[in-house]
N, C-alpha and C positions, 0 to 999 in steps of 0.2 A: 234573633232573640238571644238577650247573652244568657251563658249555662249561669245553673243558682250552682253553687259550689258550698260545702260545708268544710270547714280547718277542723280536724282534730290534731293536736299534741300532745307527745310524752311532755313529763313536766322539766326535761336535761333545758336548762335556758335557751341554749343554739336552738332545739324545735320551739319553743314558746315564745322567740326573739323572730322566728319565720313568719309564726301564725301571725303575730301580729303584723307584721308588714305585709302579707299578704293579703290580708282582713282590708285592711285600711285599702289596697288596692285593687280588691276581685270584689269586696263585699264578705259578710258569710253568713250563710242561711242555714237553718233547721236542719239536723241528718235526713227529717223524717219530711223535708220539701226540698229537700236538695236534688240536682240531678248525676250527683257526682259527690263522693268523699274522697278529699284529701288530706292524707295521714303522713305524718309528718315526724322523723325519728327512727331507727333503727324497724332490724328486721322483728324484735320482741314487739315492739309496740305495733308494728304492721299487723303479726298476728292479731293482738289482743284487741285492734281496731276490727280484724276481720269478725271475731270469734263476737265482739258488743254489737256488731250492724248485721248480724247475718239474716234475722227478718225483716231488714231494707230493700227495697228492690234497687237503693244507685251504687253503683258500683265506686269501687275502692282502687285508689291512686295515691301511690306512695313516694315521697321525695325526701331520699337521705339526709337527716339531720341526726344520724346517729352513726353507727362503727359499719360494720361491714356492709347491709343496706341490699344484701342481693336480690330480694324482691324490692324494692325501692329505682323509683327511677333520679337522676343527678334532679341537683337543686337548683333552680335558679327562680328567679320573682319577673323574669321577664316570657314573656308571650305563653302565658299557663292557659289561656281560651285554647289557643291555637294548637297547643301539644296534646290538651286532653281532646279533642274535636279529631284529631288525627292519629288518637291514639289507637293500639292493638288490644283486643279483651281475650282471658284466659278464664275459662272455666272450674275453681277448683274444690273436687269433693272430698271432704275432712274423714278421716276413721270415727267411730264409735269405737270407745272404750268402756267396758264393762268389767270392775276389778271387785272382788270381793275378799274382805279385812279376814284377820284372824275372829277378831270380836264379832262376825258375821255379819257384819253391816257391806251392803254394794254401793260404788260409788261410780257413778255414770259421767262421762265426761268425750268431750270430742277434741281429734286434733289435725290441723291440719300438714304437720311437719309429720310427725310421729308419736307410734306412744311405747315406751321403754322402758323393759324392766331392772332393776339396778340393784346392786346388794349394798344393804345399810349397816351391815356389821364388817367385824376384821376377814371373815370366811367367804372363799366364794360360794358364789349361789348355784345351788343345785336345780336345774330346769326342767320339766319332760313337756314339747311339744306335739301339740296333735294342729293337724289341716284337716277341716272338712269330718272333724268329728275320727279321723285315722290318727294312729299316733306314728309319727315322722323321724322323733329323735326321742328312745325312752328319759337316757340323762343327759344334762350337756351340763358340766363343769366351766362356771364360766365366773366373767365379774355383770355378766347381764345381756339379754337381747332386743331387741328394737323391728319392729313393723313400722318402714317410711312408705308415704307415698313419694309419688314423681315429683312435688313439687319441694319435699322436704326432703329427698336424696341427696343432695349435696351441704345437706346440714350434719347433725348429729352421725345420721348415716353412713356420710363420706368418712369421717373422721374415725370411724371404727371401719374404714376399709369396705365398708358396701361400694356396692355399684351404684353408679349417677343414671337415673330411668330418666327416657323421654319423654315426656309429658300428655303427648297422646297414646302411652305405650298400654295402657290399661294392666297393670302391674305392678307389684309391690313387694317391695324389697325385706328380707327378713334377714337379718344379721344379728352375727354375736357380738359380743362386746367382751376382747380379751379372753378367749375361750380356752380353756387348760384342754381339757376332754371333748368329745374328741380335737385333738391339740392344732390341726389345717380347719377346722370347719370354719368357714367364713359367712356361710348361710346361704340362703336361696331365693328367687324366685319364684312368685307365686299369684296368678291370676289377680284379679282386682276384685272378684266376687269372691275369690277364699276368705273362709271363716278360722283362725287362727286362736287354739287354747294356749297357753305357758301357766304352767303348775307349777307349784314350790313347793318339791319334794320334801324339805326339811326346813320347815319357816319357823321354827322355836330356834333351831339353833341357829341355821344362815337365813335372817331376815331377809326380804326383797322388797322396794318399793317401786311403784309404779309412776308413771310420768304420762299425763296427755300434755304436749306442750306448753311444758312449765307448771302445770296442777301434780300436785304430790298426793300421794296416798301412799301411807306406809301399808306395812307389814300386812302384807296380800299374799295370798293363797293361791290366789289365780287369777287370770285374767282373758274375756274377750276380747276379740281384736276383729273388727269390718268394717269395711267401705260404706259410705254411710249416705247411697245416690242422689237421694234425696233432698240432699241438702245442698244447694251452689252455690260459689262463694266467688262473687264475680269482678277480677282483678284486671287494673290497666295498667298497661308498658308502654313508651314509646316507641314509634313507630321503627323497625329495626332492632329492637332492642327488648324484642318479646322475651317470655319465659322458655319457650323453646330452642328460642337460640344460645341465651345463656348457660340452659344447661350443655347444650355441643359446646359453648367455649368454656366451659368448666373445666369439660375433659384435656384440652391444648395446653391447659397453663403449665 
């Protein structure tokens, strides 16, 4: 029996020039009778494909029609039955994010790279984290800090000098971002059940906003930060070419 397959596309033409050639050649059916989405576009749209299907049960298959593409698998319009039929599935669970505004409004939101706190004025941003309801680091002088998981380690995360987590490591990564004070602290390590506060010591004068993978929320006071089990978010790689191995060739390059 052939897979039902659904196309989705970002709207950059190279992904809407695939959909359709692949359309014409696989067919494409309903996310919500498909046994398979394929997303089609950069790693932004992958997320955002993930974050619109995540009460589907078919799992998500991505093929670079955008820039860098690291969850994405290569493009091609040739033997797509036989790549997803052999493909490798990765399990992955998003953060909950819980930020609360100056104007006391919360705003809930989930991510599955990271969610990161950032100064929006010319001042660094004044920090105090707590783990697990302890407080960890009273101040950290920074331009901002960031909770990834495993699968968004080698994103935002790597880029400010975190470490690249395994993907079955049950773990997550808490880094700073350009940290004045203390001036080595590059951040830690921390369970995948830890529950993680960031307050903003001084939010009138160093504003801080918040980021769940690409959702903005200014001028926040604080924010929660956990792993959010509940939720799975269920991605295919070709065979070889899983998320686990990616991330070990991360490290090589």
């Amino acid at each position: 029996m052939a897979l039902r397959i659904a196309f989705a596309a970002s709207n950059a033409p190279l992904a809407q020039a695939a959909k359709a050639a692949l359309s014409r050649r696989y067919g494409d059916h309903a996310e919500d009778r498909a046994d398979v989405i394929v997303a089609l576009g950069g790693d932004g749209f992958m997320l955002q494909t993930l974050h619109r299907t995540q009460g589907n049960p078919a799992p998500v298959y991505g093929m670079n029609r955008g820039t860098v593409g690291f969850l994405m698998n290569e493009y091609s319009e040739h033997g797509l039955e036989e790549r997803l039929t052999a493909a490798e599935e990765t399990t992955l669970h998003p953060l909950s994010m819980s930020a609360e505004c100056m104007n006391g409004k919360t705003h809930d939101a989930l991510a599955i790279n990271e969610v990161s706190m950032l100064r929006s004025g010319p001042q660094a941003a004044r920090l105090r984290i707590s783990v697990d309801g302890k407080i960890r680091m009273a101040e950290l002088v920074c331009d901002g800090a960031l909770v990834a998981t495993p699968a968004g380690s080698t994103a935002y995360n790597y880029s400010a000098h975190g470490p690249i987590l395994p993907i079955g490591s049950d773990v997550l990564a808490l880094t700073a971002v350009a940290a004045f004070r203390p001036r080595r602290w590059r951040g830690a390590l921390l369970p995948q059940t830890a529950e993680v506060l960031i307050e903003v010591l001084d939010p009138e004068k160093r504003p801080v906003m918040a980021e769940a993978d690409s959702r903005s929320v200014r001028d926040v006071t604080h924010v929660h930060v956990r792993s959010e089990p509940s939720i799975a978010h269920r991605v295919m790689f070709d065979t070889g070419h899983g998320l686990e191995e990616r991330l070990i060739r991360e490290q090589f390059v």
